[in-house]
Biopython code that builds the backbone (N, CA, C, O; Angstrom):
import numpy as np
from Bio.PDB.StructureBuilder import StructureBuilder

atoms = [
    (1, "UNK", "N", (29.895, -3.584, -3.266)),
    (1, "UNK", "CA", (28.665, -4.282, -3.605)),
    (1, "UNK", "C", (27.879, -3.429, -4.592)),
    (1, "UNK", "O", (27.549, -2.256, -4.420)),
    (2, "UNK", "N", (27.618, -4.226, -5.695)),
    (2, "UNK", "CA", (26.744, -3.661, -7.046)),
    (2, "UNK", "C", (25.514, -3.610, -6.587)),
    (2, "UNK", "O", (25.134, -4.728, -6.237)),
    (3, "UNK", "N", (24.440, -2.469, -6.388)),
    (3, "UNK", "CA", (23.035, -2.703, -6.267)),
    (3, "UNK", "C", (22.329, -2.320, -7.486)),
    (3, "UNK", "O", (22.633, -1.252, -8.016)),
    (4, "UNK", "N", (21.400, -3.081, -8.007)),
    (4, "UNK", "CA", (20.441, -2.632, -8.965)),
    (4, "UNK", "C", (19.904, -1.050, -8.497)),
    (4, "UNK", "O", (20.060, -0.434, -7.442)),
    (5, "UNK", "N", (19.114, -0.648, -9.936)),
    (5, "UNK", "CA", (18.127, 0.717, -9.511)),
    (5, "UNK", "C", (17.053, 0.137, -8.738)),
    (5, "UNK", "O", (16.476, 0.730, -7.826)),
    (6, "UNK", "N", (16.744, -1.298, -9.211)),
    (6, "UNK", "CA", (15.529, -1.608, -8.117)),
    (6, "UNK", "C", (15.608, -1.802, -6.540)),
    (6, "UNK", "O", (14.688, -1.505, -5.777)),
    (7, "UNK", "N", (16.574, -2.227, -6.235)),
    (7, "UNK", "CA", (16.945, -2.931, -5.141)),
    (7, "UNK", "C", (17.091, -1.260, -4.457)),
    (7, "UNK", "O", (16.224, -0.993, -3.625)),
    (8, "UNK", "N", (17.872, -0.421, -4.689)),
    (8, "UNK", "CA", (17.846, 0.847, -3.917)),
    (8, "UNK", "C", (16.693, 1.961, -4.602)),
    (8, "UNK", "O", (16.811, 3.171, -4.409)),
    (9, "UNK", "N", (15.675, 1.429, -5.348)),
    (9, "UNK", "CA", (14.685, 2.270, -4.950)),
    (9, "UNK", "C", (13.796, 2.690, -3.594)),
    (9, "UNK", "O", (13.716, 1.616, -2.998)),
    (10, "UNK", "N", (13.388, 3.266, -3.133)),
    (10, "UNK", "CA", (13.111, 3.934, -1.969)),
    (10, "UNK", "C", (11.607, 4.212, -1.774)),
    (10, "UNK", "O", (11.000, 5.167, -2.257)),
    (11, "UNK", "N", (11.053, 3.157, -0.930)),
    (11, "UNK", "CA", (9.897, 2.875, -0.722)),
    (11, "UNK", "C", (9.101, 4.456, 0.551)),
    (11, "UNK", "O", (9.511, 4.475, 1.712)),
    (12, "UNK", "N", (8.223, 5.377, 0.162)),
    (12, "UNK", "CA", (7.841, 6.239, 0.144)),
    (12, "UNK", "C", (6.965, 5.431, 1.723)),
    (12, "UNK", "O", (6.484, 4.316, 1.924)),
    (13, "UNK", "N", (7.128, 6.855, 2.684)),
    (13, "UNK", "CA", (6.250, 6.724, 3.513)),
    (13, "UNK", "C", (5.497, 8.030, 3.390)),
    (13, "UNK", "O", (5.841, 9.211, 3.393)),
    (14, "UNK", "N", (3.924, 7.160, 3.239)),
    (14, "UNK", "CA", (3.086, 8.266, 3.221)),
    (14, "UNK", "C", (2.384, 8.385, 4.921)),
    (14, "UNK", "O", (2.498, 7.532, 5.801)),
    (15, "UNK", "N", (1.817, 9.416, 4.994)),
    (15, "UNK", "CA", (1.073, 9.627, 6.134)),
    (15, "UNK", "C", (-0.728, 9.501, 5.737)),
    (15, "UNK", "O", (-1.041, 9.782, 4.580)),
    (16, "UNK", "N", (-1.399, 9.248, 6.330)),
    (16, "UNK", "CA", (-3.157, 8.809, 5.974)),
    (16, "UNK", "C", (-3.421, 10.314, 5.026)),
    (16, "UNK", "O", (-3.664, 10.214, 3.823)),
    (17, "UNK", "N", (-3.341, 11.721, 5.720)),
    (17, "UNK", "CA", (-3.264, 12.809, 5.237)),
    (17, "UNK", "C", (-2.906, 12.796, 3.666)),
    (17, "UNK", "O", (-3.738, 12.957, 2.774)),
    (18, "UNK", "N", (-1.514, 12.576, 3.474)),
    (18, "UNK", "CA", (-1.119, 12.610, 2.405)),
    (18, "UNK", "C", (-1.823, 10.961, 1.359)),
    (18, "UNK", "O", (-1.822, 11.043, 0.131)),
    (19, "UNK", "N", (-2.103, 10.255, 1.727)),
    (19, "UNK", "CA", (-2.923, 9.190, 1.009)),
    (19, "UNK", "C", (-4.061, 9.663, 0.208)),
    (19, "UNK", "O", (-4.213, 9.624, -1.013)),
    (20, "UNK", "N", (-4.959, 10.192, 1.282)),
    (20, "UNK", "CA", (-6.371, 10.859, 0.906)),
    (20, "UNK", "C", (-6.270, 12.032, 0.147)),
    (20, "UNK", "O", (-7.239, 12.169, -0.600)),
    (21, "UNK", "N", (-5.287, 13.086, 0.064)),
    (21, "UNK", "CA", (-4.789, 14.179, -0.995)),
    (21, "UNK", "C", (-4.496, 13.689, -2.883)),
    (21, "UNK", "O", (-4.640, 14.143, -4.018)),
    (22, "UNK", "N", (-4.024, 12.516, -2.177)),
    (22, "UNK", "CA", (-3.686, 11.248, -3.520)),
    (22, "UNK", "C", (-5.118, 10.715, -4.192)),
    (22, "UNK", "O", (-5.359, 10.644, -5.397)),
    (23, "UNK", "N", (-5.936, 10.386, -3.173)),
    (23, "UNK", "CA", (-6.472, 10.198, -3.497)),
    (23, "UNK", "C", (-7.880, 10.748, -4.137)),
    (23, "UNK", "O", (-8.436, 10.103, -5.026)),
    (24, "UNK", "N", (-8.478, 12.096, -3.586)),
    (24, "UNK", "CA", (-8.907, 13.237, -3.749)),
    (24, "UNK", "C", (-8.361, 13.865, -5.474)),
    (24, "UNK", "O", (-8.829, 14.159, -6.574)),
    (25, "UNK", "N", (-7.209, 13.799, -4.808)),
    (25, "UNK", "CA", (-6.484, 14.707, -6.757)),
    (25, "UNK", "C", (-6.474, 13.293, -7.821)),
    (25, "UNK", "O", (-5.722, 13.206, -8.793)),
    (26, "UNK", "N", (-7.383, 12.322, -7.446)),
    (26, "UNK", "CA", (-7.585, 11.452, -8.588)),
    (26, "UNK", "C", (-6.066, 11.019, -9.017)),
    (26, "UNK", "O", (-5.753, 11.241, -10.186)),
    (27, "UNK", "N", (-5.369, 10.582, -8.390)),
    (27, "UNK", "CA", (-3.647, 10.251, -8.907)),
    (27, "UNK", "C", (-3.912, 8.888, -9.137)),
    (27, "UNK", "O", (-4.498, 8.271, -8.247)),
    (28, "UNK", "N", (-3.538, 8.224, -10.323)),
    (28, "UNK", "CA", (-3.640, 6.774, -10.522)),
    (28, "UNK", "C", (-2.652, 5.869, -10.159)),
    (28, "UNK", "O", (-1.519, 5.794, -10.634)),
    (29, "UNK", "N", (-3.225, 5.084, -9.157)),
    (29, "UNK", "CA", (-2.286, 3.880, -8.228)),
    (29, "UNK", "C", (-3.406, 2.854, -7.931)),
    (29, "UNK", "O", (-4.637, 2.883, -7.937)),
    (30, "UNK", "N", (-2.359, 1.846, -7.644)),
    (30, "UNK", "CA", (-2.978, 0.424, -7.018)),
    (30, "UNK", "C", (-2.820, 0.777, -5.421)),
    (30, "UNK", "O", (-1.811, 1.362, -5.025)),
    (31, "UNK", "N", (-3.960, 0.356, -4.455)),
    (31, "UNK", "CA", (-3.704, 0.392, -3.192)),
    (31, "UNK", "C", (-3.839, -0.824, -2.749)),
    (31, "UNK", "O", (-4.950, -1.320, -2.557)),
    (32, "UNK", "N", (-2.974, -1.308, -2.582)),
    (32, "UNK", "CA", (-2.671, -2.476, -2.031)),
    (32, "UNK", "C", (-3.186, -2.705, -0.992)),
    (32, "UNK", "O", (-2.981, -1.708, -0.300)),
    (33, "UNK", "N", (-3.822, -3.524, -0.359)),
    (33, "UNK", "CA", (-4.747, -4.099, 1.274)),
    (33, "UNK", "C", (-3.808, -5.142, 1.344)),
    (33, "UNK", "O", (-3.736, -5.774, 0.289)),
    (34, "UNK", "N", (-2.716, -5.710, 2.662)),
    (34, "UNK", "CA", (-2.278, -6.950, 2.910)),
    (34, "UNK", "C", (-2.858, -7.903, 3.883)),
    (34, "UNK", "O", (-2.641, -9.104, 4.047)),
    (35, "UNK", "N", (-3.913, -6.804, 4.690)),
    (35, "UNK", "CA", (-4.239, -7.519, 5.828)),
    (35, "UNK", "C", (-5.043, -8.933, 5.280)),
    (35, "UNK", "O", (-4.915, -9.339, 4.125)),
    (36, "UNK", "N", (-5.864, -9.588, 6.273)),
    (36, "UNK", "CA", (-6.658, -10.831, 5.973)),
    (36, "UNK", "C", (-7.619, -10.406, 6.005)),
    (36, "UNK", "O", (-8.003, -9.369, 6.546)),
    (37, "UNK", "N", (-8.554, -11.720, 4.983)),
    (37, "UNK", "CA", (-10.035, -11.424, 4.677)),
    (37, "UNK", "C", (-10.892, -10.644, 5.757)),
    (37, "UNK", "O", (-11.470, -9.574, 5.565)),
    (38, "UNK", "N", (-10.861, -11.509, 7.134)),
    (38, "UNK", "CA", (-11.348, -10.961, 8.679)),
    (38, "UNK", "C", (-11.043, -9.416, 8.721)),
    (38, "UNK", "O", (-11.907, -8.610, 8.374)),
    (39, "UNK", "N", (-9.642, -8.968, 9.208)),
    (39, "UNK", "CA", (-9.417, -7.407, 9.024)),
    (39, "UNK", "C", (-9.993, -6.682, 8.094)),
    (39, "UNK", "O", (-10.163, -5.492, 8.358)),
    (40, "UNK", "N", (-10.258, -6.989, 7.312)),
    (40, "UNK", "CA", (-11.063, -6.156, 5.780)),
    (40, "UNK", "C", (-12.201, -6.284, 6.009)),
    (40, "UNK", "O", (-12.723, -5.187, 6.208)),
    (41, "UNK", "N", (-13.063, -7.325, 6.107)),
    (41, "UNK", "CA", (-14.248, -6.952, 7.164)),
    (41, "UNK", "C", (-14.536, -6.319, 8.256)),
    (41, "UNK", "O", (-15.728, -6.107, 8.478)),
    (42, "UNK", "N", (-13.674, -5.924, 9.076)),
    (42, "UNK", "CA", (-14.253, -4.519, 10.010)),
    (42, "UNK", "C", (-13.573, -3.219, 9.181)),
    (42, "UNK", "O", (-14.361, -2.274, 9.149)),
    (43, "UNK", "N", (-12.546, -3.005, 8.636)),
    (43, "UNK", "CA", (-12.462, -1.846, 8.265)),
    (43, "UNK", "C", (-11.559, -1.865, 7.091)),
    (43, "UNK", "O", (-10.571, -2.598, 7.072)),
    (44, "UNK", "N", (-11.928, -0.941, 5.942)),
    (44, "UNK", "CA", (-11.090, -1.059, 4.717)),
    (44, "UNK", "C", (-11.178, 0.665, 3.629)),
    (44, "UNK", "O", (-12.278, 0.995, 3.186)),
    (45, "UNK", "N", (-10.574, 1.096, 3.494)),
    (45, "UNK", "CA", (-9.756, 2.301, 2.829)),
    (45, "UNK", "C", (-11.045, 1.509, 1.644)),
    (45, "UNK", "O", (-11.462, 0.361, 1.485)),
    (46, "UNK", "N", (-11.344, 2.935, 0.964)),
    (46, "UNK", "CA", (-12.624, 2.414, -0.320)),
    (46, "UNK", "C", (-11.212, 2.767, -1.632)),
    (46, "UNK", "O", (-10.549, 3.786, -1.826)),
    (47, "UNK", "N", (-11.203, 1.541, -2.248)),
    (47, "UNK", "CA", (-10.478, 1.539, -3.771)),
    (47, "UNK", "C", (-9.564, 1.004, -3.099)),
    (47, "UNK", "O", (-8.495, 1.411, -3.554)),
    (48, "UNK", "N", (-9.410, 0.343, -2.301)),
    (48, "UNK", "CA", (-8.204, -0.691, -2.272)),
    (48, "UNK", "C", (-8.715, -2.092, -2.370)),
    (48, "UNK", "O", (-9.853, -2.555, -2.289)),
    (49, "UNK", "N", (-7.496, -2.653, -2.575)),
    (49, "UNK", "CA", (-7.786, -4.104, -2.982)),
    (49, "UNK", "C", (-6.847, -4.866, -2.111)),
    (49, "UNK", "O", (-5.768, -4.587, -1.586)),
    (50, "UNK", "N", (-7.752, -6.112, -2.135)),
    (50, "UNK", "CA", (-7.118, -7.082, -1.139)),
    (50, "UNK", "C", (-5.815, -7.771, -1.847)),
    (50, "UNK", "O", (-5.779, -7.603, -3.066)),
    (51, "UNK", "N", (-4.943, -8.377, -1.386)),
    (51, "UNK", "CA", (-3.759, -8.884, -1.848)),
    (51, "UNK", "C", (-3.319, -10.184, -1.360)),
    (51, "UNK", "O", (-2.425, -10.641, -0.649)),
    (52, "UNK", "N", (-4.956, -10.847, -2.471)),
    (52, "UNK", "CA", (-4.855, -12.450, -2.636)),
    (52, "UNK", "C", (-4.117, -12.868, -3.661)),
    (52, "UNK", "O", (-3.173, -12.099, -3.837)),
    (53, "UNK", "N", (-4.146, -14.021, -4.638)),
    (53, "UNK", "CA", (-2.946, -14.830, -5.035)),
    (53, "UNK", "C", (-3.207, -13.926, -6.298)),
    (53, "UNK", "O", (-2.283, -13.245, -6.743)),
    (54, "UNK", "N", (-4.593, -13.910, -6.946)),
    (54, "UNK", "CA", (-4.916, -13.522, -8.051)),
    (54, "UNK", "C", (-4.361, -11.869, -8.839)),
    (54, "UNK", "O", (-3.902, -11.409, -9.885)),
    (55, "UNK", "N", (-4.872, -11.417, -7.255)),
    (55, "UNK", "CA", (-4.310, -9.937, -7.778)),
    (55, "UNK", "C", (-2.754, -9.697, -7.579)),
    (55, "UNK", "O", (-2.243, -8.679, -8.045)),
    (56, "UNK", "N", (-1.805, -10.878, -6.708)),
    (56, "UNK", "CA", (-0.267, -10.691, -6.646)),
    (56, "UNK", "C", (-0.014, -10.728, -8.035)),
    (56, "UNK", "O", (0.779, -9.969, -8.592)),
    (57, "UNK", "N", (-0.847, -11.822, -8.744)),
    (57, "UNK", "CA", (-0.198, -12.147, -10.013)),
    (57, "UNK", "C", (-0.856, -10.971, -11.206)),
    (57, "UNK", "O", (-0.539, -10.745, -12.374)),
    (58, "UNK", "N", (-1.618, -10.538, -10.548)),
    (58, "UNK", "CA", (-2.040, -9.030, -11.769)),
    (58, "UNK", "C", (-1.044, -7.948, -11.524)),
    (58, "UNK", "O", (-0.735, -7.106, -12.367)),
    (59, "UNK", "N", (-0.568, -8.023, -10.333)),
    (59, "UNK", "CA", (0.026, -6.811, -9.987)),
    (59, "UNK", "C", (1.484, -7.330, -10.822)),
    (59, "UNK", "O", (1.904, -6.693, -11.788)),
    (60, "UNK", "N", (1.995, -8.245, -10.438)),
    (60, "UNK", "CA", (3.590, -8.675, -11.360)),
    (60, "UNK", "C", (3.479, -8.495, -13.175)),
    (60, "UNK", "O", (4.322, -8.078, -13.969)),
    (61, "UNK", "N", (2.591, -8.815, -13.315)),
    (61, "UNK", "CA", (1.587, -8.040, -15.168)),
    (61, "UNK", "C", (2.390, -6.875, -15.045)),
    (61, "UNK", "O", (3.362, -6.974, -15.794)),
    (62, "UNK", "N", (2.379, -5.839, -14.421)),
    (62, "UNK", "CA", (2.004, -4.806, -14.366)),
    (62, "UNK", "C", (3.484, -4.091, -15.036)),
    (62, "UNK", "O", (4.577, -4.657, -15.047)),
    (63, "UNK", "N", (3.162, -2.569, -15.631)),
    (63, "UNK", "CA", (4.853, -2.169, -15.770)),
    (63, "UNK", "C", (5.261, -1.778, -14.222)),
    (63, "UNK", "O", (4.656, -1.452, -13.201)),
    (64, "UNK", "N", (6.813, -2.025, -14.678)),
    (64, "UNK", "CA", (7.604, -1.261, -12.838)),
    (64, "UNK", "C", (7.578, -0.284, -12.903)),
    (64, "UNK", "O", (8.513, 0.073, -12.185)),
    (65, "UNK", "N", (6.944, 0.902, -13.456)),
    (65, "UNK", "CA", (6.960, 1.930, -13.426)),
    (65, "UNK", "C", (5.187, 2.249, -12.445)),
    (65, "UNK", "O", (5.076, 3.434, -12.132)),
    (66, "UNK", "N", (4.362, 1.646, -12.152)),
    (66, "UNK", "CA", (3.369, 1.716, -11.707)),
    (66, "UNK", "C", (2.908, 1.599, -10.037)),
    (66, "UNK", "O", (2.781, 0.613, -9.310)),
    (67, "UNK", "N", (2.749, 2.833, -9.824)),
    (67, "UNK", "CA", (3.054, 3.372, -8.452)),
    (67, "UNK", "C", (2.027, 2.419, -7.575)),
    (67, "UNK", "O", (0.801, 2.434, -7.689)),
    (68, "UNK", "N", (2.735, 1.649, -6.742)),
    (68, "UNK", "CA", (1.906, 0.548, -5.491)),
    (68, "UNK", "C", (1.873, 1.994, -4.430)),
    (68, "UNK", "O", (2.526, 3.037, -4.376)),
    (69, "UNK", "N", (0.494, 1.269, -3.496)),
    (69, "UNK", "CA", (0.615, 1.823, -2.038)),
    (69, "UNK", "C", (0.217, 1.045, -1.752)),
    (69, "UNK", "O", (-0.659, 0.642, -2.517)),
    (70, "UNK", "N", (0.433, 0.313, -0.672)),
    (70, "UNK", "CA", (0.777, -0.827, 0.102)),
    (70, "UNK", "C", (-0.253, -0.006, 1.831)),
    (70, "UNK", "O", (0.148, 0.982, 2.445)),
    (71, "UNK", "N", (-0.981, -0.468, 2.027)),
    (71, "UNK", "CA", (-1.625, -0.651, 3.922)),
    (71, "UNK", "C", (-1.913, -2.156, 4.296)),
    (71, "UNK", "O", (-2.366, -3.097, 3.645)),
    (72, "UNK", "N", (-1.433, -2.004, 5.728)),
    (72, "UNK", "CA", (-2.371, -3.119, 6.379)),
    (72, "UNK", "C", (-2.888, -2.503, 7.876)),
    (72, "UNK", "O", (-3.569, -1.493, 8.055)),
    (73, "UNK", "N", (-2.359, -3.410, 8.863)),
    (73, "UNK", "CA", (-2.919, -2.289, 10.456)),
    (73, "UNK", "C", (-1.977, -0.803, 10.817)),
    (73, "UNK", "O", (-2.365, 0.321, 11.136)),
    (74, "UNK", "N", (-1.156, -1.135, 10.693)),
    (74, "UNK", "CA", (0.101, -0.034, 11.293)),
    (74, "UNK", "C", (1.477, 0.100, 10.276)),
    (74, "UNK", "O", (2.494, 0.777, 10.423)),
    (75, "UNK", "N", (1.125, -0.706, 9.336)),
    (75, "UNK", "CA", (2.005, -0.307, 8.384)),
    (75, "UNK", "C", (3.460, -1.186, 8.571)),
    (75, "UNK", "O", (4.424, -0.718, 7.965)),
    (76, "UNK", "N", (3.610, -2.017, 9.105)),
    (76, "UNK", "CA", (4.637, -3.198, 9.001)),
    (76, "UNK", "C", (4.409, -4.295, 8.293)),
    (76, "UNK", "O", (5.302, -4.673, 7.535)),
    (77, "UNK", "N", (3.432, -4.886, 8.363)),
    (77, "UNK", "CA", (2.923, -6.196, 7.112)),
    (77, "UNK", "C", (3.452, -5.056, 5.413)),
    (77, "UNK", "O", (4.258, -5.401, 4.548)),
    (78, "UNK", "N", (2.795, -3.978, 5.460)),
    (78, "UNK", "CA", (2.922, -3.381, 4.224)),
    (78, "UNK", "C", (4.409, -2.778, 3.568)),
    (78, "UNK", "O", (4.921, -2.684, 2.452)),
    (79, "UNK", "N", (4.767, -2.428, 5.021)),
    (79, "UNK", "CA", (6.248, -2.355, 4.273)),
    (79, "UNK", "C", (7.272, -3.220, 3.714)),
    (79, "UNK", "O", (8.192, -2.862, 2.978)),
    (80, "UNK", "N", (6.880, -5.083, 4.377)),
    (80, "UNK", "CA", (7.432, -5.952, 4.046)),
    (80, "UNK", "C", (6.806, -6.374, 2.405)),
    (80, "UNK", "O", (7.415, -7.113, 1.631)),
    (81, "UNK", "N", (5.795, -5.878, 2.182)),
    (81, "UNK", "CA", (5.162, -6.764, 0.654)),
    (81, "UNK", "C", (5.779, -5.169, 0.040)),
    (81, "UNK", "O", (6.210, -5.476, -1.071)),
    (82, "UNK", "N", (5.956, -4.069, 0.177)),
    (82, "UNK", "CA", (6.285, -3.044, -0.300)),
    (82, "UNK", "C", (8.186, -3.837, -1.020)),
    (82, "UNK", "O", (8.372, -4.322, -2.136)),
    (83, "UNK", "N", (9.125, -3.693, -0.005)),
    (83, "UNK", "CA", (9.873, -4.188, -0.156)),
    (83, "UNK", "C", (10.025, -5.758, -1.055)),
    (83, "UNK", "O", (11.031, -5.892, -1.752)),
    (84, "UNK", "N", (9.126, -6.755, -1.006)),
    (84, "UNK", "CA", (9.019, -7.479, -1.707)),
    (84, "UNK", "C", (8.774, -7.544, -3.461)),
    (84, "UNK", "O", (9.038, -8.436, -4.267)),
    (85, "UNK", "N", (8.237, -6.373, -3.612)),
    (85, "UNK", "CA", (7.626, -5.834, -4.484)),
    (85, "UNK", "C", (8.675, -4.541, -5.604)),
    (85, "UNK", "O", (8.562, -4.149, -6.765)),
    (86, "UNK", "N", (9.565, -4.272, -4.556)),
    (86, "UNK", "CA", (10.929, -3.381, -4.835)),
    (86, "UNK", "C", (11.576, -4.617, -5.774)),
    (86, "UNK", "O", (11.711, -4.657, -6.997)),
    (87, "UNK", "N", (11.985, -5.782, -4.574)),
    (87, "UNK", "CA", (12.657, -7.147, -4.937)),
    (87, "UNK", "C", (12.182, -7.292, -6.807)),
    (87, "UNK", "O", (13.101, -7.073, -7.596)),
    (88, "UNK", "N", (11.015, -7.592, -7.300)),
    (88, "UNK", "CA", (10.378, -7.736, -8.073)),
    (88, "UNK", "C", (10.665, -6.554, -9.492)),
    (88, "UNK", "O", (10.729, -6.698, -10.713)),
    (89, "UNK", "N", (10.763, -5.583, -8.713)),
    (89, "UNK", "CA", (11.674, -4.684, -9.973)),
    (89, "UNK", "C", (10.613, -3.317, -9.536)),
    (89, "UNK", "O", (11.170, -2.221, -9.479)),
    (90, "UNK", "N", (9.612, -3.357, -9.334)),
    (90, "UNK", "CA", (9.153, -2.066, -9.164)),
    (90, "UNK", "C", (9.827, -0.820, -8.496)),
    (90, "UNK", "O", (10.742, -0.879, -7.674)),
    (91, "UNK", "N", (9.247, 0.292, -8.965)),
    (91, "UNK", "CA", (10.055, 1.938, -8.437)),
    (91, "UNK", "C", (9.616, 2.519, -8.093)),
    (91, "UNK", "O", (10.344, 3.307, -7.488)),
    (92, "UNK", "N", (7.842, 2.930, -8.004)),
    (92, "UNK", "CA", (7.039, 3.743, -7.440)),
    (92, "UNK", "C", (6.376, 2.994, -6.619)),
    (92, "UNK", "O", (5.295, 2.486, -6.920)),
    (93, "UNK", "N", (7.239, 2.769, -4.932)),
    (93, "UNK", "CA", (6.498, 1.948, -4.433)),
    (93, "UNK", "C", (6.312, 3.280, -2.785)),
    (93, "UNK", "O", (7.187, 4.046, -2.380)),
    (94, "UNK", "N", (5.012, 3.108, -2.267)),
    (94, "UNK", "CA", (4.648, 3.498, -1.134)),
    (94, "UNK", "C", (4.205, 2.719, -0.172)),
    (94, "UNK", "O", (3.699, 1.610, -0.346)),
    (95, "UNK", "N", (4.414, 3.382, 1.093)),
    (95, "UNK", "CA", (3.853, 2.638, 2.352)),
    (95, "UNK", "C", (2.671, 3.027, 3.136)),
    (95, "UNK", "O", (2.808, 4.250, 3.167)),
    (96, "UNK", "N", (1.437, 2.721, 3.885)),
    (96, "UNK", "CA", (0.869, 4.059, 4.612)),
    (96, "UNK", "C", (1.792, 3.664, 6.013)),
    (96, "UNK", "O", (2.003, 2.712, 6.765)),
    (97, "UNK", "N", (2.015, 4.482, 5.893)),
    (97, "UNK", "CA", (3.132, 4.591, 7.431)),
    (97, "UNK", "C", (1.236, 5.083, 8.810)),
    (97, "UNK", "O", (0.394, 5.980, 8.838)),
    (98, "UNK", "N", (1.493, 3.979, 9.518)),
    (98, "UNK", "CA", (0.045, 3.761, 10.681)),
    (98, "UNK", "C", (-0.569, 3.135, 10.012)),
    (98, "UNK", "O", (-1.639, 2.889, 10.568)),
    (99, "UNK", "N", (-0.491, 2.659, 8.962)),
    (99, "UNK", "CA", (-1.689, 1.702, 8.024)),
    (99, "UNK", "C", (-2.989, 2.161, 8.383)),
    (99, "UNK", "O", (-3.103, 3.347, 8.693)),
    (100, "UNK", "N", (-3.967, 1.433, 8.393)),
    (100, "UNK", "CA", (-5.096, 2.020, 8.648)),
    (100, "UNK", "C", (-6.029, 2.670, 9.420)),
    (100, "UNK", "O", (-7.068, 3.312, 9.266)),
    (101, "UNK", "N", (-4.915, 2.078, 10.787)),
    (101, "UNK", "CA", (-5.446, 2.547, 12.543)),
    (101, "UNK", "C", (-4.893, 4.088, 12.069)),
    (101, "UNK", "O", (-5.395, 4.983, 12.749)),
    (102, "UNK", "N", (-4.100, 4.475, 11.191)),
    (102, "UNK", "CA", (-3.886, 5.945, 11.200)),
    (102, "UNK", "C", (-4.801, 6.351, 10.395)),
    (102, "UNK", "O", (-5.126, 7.509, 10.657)),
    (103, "UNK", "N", (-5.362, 5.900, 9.523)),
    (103, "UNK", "CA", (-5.981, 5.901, 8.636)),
    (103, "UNK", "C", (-7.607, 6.434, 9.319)),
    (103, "UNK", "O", (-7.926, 7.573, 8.978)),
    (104, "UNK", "N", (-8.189, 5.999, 9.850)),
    (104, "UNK", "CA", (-9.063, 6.076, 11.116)),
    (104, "UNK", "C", (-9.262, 7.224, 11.257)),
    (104, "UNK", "O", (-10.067, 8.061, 10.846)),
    (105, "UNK", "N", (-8.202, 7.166, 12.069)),
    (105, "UNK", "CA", (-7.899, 8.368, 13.668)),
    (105, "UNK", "C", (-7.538, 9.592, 12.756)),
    (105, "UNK", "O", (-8.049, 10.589, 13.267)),
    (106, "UNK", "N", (-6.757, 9.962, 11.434)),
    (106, "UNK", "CA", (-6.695, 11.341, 11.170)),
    (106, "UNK", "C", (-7.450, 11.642, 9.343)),
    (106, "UNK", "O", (-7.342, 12.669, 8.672)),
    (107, "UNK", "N", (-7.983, 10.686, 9.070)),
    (107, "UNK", "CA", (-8.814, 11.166, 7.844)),
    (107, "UNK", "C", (-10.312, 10.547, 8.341)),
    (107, "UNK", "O", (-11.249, 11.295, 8.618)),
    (108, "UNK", "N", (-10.393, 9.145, 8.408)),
    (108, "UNK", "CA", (-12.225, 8.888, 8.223)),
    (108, "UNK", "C", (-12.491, 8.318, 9.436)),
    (108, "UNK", "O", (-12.799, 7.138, 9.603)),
    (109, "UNK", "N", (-12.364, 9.221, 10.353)),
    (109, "UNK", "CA", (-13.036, 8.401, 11.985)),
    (109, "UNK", "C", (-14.083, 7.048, 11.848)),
    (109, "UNK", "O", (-14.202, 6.105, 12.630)),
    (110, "UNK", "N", (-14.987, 7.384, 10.213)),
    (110, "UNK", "CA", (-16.068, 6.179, 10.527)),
    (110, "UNK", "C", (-15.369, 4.734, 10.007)),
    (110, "UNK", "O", (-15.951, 3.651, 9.956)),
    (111, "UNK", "N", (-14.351, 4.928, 9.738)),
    (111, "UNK", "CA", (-13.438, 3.469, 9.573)),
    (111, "UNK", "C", (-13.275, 2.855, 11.285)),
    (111, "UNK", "O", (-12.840, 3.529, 12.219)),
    (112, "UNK", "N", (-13.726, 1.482, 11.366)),
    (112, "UNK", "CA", (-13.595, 1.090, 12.754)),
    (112, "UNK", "C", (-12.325, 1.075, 13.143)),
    (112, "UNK", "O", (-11.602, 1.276, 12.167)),
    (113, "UNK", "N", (-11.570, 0.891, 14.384)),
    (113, "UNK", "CA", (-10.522, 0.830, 14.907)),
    (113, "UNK", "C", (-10.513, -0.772, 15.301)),
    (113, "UNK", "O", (-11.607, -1.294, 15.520)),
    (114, "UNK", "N", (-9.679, -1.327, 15.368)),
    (114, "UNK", "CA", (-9.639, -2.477, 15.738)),
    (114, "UNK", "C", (-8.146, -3.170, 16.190)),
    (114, "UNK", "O", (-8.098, -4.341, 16.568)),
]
sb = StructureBuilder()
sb.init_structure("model")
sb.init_model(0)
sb.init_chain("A")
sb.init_seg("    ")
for serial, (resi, resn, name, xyz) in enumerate(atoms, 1):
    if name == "N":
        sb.init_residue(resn, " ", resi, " ")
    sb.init_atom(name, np.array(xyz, "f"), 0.0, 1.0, " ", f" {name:<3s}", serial, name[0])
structure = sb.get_structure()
């Protein structure tokens, strides 16, 4: 079986730790939000964006060379649009592995838990 470079590119699990280092050293990425409007109202990572119809279709604009990070609660919704997004041709794709409940609990306690 022939696989593309896209198809076996290798979707990055980050830890909340390593997100906020990313994000701190000013590294330029899209952070992807998958959860729903509701979830983003109690708690949301600042510079991420939600991932309604408008911004799917800004993000496919985009070159495949342009590093996604992908959260939602625990990091399974995100690994599936991560992978979707592989599908699509992209190569710099990440996950937050705990999505945001990790997100919480080991960088910004004042993010609610939910």
């Amino acid at each position: 079986m022939n696989e593309t470079p896209e198809a076996s590119a290798v979707i990055q699990q980050l830890s909340a730790p390593e997100l906020k280092a990313l994000i701190d050293g000013g590294a330029s990425f899209e952070l992807v939000d998958v959860r729903t409007h509701e979830e983003r109202a109690v708690a949301r990572i600042e510079g991420s964006r939600l991932l309604d119809q408008e911004y799917h279709d800004a993000l496919l604009g985009l070159d495949r060379d342009t590093p996604l990070v992908f959260q939602c609660h625990h990091g399974i919704r995100s690994q599936h649009a991560a992978e979707y997004f592989r599908e699509q041709g992209f190569r710099r794709l990440s996950n937050l592995r705990g999505g945001i409940d990790a997100w919480s609990q080991l960088v910004d306690p004042s993010v609610a838990r939910y």
